[in-house]
C-alpha positions as CSV (number, residue, x, y, z in Angstrom):
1,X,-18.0,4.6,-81.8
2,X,-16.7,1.4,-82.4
3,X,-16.4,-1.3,-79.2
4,X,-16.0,-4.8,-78.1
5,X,-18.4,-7.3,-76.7
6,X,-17.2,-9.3,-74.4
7,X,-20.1,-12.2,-73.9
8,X,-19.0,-14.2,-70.8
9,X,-19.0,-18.0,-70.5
10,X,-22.4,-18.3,-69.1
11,X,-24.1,-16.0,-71.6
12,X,-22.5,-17.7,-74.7
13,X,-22.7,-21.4,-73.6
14,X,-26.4,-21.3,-71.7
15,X,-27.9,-17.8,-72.6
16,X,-27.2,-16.6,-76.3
17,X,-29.9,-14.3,-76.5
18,X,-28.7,-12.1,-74.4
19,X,-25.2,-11.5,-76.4
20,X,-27.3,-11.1,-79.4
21,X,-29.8,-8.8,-77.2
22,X,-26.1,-6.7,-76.7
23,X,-25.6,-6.4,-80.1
24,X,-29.2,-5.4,-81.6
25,X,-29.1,-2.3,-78.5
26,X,-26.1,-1.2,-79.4
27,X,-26.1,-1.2,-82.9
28,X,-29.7,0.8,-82.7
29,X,-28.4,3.3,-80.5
30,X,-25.5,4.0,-83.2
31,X,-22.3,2.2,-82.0
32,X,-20.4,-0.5,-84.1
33,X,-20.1,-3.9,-82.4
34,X,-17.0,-6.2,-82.4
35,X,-16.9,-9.7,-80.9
36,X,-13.2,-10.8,-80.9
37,X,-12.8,-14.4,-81.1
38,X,-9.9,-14.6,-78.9
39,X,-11.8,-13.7,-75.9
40,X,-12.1,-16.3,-74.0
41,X,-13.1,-16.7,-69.8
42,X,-12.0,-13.9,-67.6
43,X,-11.1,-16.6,-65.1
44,X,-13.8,-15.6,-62.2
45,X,-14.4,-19.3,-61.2
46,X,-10.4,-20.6,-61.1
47,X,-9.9,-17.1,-59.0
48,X,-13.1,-17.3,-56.5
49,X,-11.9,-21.1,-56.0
50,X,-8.1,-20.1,-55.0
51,X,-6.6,-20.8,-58.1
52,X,-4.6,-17.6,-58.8
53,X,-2.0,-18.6,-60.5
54,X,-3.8,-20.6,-62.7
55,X,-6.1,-17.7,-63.8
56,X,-3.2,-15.3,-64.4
57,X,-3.5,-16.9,-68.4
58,X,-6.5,-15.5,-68.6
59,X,-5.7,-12.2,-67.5
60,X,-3.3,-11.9,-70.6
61,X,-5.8,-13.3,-72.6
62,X,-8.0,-11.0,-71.9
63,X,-5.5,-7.9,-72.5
64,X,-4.3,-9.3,-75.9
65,X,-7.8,-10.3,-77.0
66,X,-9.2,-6.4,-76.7
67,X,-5.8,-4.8,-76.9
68,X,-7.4,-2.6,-79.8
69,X,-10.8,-1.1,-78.2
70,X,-11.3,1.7,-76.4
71,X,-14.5,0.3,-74.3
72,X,-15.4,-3.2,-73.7
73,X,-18.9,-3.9,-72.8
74,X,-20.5,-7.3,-71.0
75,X,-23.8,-7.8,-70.0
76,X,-22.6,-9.6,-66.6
77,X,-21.5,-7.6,-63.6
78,X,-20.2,-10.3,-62.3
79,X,-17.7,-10.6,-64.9
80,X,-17.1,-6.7,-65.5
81,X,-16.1,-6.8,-61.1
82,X,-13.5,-9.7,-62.1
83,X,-12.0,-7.7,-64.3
84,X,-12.1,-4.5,-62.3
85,X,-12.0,-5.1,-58.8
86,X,-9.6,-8.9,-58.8
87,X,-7.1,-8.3,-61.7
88,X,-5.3,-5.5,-60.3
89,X,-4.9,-8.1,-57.1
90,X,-3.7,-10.5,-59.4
91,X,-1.3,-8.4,-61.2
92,X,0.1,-7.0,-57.6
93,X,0.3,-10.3,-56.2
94,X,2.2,-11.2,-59.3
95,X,4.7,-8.5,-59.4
96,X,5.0,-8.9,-54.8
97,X,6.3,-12.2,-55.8
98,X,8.9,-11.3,-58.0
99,X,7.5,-11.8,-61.5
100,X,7.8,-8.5,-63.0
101,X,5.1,-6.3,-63.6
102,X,3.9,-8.0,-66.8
103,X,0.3,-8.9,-65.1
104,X,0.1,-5.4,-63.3
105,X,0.4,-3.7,-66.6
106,X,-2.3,-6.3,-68.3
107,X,-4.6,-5.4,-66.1
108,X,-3.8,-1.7,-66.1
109,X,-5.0,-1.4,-69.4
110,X,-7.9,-3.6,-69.1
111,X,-9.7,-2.0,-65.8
112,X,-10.4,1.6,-67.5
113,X,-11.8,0.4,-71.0
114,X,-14.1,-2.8,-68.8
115,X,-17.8,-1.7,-68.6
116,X,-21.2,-3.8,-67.7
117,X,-23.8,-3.1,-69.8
118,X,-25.7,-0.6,-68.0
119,X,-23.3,1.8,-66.8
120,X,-21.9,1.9,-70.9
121,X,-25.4,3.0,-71.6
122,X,-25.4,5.3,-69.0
123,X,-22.0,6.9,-68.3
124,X,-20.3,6.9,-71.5
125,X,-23.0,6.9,-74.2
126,X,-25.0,9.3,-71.6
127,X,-28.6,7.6,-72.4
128,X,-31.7,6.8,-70.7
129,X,-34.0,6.2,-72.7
130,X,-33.2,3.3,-75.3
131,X,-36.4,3.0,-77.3
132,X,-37.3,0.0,-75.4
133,X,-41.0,-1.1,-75.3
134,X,-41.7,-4.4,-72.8
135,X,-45.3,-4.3,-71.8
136,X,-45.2,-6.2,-68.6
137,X,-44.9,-5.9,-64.5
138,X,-41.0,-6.1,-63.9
139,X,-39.4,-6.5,-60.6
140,X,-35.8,-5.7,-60.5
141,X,-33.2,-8.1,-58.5
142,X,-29.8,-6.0,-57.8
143,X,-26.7,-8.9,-58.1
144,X,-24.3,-8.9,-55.1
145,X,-21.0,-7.8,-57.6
146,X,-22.9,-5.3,-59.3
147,X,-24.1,-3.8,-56.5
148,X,-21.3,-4.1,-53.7
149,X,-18.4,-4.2,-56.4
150,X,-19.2,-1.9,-59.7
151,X,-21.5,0.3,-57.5
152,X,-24.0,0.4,-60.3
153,X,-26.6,1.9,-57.8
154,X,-29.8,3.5,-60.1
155,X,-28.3,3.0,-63.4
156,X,-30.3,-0.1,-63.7
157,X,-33.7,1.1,-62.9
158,X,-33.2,4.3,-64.9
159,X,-33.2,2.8,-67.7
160,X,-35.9,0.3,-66.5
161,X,-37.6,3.4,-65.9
162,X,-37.6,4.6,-69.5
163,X,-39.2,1.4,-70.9
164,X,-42.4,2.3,-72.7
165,X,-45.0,-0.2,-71.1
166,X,-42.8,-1.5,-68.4
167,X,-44.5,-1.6,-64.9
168,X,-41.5,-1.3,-62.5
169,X,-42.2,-3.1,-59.3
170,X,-40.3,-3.0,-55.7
171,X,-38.6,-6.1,-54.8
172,X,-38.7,-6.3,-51.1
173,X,-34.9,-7.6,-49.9
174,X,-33.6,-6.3,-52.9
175,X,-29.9,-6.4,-51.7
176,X,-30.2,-9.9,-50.3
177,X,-28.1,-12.0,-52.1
178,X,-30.3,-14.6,-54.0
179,X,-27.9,-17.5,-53.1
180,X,-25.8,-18.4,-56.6
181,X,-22.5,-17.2,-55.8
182,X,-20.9,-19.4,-58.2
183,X,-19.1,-22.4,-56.9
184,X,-20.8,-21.2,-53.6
185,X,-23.8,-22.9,-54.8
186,X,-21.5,-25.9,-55.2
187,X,-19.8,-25.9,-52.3
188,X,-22.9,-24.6,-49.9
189,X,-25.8,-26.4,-51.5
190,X,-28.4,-26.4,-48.4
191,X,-27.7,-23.0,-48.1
192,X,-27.7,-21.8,-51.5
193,X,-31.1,-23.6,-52.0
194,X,-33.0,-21.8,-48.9
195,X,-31.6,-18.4,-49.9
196,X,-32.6,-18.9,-53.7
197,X,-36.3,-20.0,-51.5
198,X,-36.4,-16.7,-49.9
199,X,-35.4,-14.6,-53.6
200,X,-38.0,-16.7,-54.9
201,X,-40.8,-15.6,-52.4
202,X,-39.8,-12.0,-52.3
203,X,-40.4,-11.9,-56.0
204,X,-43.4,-13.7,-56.4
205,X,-45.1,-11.4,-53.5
206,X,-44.4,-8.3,-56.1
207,X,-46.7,-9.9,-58.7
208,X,-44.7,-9.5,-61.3
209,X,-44.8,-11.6,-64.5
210,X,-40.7,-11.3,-64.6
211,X,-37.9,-10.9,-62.8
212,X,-34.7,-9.1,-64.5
213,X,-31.3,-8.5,-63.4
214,X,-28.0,-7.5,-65.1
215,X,-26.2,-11.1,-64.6
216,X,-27.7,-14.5,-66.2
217,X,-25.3,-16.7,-63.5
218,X,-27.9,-15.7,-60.8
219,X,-31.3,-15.6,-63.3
220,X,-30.4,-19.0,-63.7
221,X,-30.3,-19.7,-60.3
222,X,-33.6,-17.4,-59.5
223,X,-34.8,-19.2,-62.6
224,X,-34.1,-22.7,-61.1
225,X,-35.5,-21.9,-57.7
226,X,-38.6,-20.2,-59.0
227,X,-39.4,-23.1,-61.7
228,X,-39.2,-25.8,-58.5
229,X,-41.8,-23.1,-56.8
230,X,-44.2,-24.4,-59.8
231,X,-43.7,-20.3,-60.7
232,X,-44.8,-18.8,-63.7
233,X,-42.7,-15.7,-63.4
234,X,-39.9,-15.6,-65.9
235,X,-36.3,-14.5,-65.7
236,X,-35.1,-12.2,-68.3
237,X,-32.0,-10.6,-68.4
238,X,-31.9,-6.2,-68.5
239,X,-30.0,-6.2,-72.1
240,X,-33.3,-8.7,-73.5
241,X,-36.0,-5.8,-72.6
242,X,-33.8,-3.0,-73.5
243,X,-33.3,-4.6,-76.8
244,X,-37.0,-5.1,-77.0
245,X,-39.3,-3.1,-79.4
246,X,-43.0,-2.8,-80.7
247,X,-41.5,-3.7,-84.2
248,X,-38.6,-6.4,-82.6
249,X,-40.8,-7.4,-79.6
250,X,-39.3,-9.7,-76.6
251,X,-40.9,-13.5,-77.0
């Protein structure tokens, strides 16, 4: 099986281990990895700040840049949503104002190929268990788009659950936003900060050496809050401890 990896802005300007995390899963569990360099932003942060029109580039972009894969996978739910739940909007909105159908038809064939990284693993390739060792406590933080928008549910902590040494640990509040929200964050500082303070305590109380999730926009955040908290618990996105090993370990 041959597919695409689609990387995201944040993961290839701030967090490059995870794209090459992508890369060393997928190739172990037998599937050839492409990384078009056309690809470029999928236009999540002009769209969630009113700019539709102006993201409508990237929605062509995005079709011509993986017009030859089958599946494109991306370790950010956040992304995966944009794609799936906002360009089908765009591409209506488009063709309700008399453009033509051009955008509707872009993101026709973009929606059913677009999957975040853990529902690839588990719906199409139809695994579980990775071969994934990470011998430490783990608390698991479900992201708002993953969870309200792709519905990704248990896929997550199944395959959390299959890690060889991994301690899984309940995160109380799970499905309480942790405050990013993109330009939200921006926009809503005060607020943004004292929900981040609330994630933050709710993982700490676990005692879990790290905190994972399946979108590095709102690790970063956690990350931020937690490292003002003089924390010592580290953020690590899902794909880094799936890709781990005894023989390839996480450091």
């Amino acid at each position: 099986m041959r597919v695409a990896l689609f990387v995201t802005c944040v993961n290839d300007t701030l967090c490059p281990r995870t794209g090459q995390a992508v890369v060393r899963l997928l190739e172990r569990l037998g599937v050839e990895v492409d990384f078009p360099q056309a690809q470029s932003c999928c236009g999540q942060p002009q769209f969630n700040t009113g700019y539709r029109h102006e993201t409508e580039p990237l929605v062509r972009r995005f079709d011509a840049a993986f017009a030859d894969y089958e599946y494109v996978v991306t370790p950010s739910g956040s992304c995966a949503a944009m794609v799936r739940d906002n360009y089908p909007r765009i591409g209506a909105k488009a063709a309700a104002e008399g453009r033509g159908r051009a955008l509707a038809e872009a993101a026709g064939r973009a929606v059913p190929k677009t999957y975040e990284l853990t529902e690839f693993l588990v719906d199409v390739l139809g695994v579980t268990d990775v071969g994934a060792w990470f011998p430490y406590a783990v608390t698991y933080h479900p992201t708002c788009h993953g969870l309200r928008l792709l519905g990704l549910g248990e896929r997550p902590l199944r395959l959390l659950e299959r890690v060889r040494g991994l301690e899984l640990r309940e995160l109380p509040g799970a499905q309480e936003c942790c405050g990013f929200g993109g330009t939200f964050a921006v926009k809503n500082a005060a607020v943004s900060a004292a929900m981040g303070a609330d994630k933050g305590r709710a993982i700490e109380s676990t005692g879990a050496g790290a905190v994972c999730a399946v979108d590095n926009s709102c690790l970063l955040h956690i990350g931020g809050t937690l490292a003002r908290r003089g924390s010592s618990v580290r953020p690590v996105h899902i794909a880094e401890i799936l890709a781990a090993t005894e023989e390839e370990p996480y450091v």
